[in-house]
C-alpha positions in Angstrom: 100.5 35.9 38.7 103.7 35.5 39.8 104.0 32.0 39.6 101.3 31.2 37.0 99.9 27.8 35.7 100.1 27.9 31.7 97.8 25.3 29.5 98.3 25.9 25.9 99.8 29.3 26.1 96.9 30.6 28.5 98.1 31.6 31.8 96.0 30.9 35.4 96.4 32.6 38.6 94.9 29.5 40.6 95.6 25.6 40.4 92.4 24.6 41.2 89.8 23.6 39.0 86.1 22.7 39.4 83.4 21.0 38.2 79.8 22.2 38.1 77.8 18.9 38.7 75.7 17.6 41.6 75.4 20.9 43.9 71.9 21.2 45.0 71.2 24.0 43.0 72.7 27.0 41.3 73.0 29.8 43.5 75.5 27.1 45.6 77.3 26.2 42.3 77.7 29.9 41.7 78.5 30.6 45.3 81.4 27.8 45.6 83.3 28.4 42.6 83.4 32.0 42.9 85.0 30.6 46.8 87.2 28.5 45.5 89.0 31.5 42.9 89.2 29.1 40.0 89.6 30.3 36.9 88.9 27.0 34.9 85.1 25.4 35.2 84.4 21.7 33.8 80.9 21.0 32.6 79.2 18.1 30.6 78.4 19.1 27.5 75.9 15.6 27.0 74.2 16.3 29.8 73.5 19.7 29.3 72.8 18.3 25.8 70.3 15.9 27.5 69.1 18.6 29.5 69.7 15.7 32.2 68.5 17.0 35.8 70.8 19.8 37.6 72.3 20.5 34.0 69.2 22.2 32.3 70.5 25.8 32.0 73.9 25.6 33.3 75.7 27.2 30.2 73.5 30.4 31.3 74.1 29.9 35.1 77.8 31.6 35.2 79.4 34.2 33.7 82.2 32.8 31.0 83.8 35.9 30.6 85.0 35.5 34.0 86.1 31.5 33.5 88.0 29.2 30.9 85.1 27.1 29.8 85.8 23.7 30.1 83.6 20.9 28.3 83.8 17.3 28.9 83.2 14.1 27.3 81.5 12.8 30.2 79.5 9.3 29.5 80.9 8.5 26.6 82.3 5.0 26.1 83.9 4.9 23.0 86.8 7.2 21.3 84.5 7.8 18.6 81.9 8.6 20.6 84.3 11.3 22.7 85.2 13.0 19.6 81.5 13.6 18.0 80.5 15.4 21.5 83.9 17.0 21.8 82.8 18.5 18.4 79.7 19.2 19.0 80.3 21.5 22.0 83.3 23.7 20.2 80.1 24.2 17.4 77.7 24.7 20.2 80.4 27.0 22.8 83.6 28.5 21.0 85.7 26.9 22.4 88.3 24.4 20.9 88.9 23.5 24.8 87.6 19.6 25.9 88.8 17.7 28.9 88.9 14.6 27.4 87.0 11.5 28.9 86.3 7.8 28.0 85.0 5.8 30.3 83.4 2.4 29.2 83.5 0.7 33.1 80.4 1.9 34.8 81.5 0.1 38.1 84.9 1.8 39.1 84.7 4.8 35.8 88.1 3.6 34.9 89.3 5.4 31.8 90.2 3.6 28.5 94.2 4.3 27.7 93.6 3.0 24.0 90.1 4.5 23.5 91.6 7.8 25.3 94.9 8.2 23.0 92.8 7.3 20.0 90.5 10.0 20.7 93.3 12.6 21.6 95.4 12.2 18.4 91.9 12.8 16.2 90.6 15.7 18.1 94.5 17.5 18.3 94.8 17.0 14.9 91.3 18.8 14.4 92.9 22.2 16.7 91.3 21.4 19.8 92.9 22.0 23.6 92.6 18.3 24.5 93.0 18.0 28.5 93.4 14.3 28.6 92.0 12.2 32.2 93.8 8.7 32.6 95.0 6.5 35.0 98.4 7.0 35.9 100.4 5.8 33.5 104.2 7.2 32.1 104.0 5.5 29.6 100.3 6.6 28.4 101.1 10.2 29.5 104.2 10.2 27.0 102.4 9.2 24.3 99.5 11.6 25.2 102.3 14.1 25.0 103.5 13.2 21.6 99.7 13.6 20.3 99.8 17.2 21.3 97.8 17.0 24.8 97.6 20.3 26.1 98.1 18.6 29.6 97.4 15.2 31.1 95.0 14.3 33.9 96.2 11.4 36.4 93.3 10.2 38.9 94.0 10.3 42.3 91.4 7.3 43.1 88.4 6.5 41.5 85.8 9.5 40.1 84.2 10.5 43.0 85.0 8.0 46.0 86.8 10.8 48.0 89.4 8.3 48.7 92.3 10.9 48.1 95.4 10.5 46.6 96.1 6.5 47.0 98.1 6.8 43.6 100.9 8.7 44.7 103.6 6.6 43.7 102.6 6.2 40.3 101.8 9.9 39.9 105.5 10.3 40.5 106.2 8.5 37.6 103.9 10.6 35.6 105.5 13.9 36.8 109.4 12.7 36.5 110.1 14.5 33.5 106.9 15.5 32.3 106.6 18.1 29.1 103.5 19.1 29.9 101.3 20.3 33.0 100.2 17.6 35.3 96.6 17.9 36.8 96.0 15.6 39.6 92.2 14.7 38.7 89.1 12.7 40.7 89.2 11.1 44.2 90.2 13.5 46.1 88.1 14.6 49.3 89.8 17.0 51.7 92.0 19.7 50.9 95.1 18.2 52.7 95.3 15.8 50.1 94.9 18.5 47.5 98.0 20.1 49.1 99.8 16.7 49.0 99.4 16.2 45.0 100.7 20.1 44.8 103.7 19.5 47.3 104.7 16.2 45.1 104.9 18.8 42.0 101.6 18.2 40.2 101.1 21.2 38.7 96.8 21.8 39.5 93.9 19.9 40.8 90.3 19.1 39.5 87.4 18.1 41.5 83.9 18.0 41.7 82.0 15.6 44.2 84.6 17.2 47.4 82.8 20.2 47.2 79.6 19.4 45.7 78.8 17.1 48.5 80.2 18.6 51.3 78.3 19.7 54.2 79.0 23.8 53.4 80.0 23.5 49.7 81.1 27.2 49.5 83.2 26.7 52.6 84.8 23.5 51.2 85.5 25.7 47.7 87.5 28.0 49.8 89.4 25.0 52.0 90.6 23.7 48.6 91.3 27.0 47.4 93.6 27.3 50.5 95.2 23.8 50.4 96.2 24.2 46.4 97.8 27.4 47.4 99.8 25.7 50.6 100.5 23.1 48.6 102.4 25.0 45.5 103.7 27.1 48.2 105.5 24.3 50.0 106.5 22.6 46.2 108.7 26.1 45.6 109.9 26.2 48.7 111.2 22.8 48.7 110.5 20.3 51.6 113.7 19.3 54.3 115.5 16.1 53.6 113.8 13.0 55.1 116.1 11.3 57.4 116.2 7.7 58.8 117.3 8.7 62.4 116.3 11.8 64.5 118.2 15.4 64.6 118.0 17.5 67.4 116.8 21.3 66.6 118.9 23.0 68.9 122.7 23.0 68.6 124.3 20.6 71.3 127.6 22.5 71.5 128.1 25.0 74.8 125.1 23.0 76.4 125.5 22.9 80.5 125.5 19.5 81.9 123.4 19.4 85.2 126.0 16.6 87.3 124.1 13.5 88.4 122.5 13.8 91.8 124.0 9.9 92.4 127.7 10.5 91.8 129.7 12.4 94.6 131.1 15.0 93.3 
């Protein structure tokens, strides 16, 4: 706890959160968060509404006095939508946190900036702990901000594609003088690239599918849990200067010059 990740005056020991859907059951679900160390869970409160297949008991699969419950608007397409499930699982949970998601693209899950702000400035001025997931956008991060986000949540690459992080650039612009924590959110697929968001300064991770659908899910939950940490790790420490020509690593002063073999001496 030395260096601990803060979200709306809660501190966290790890960076790395995790989502609960598509393991093959729930003794792996169990197994690979408790891996990974993650003290914040994500879980889709309409399809444990729906009681939707793999989500039928999940609120009673893991202990929450041992992790920040965090609900999601998953599936819904509208800001209107977003809010009545948002409020619908603080009345059915506790808890005033909601990672915040509108998606309306089935093809690519793209999140709406307009439907997502809309949404965010209702449900902060209702109390709730609104964990925003965009695209990566300054400008929409700002504003997100302003509304009283709690964080915001830039994807890395689309939801699930395991792509990694091929939005780097504009992440950047997201971080550079951001008031709030940034979560790098959805693409990623190896925990190098994890590393990479935390080494740029993003302030946590969230996944799902990297572990979920890896070969040894509870292994994979540990990688991650390993790559976060290397990553923040290497953020504090603060990487070397990049440099357009090379530099030697040994000092070339009081080196002994063999004479050449052609030259008479």
């Amino acid at each position: 706890m030395n260096d601990p990740l803060t979200i709306a005056g809660q501190t966290f020991s790890s960076r790395l959160m995790l989502g609960t859907g598509k393991y093959p059951d729930f003794t792996v679900m169990r197994e690979a968060i408790a891996a990974s160390g993650t003290e914040i869970v994500t879980v889709s409160i309409r399809r444990v509404e729906l009681r939707s297949a793999g989500h039928d008991g999940l609120l009673d699969a893991l202990d929450w006095d041992k992790y920040q419950l965090l609900p999601n608007t998953a599936g819904c397409q509208t800001a209107e939508e977003a809010v009545r499930v948002a409020r619908l699982a603080r009345a059915t949970t506790g808890t005033a946190w909601v990672k915040l998601e509108v998606i309306p693209d089935p093809r690519y899950l793209l999140p709406d900036p307009v439907g997502t702000l809309r949404a965010a400035e209702m449900l902060c001025a209702e109390g709730f702990v609104v964990l925003p997931y965009i695209q990566p956008d300054a400008v929409l991060a700002r504003a997100l901000e302003r509304a009283g986000c709690a964080t915001v949540m830039p994807l890395a690459s689309p939801i699930g594609s395991g792509r990694g992080l091929q939005n780097a650039a504009l992440i950047g612009t997201v971080l550079d003088g951001a008031g709030v924590p940034v979560v790098v959110d959805a693409g990623l697929g190896v925990p190098s690239e994890a590393a990479a968001a935390l080494e740029m300064g993003a302030d946590a991770v969230l996944l799902n599918t990297a572990v979920a659908e890896a070969k040894d899910p509870v292994a994979m939950a540990h990688a991650f849990a390993l790559g976060v940490q290397a990553g923040r790790a290497a953020y504090r420490a603060g990487r070397m200067a990049r440099r357009d020509t090379a530099s030697p690593s040994s000092p070339q002063m009081g080196v002994v010059r063999l004479p050449d073999p052609e030259v008479p001496a």
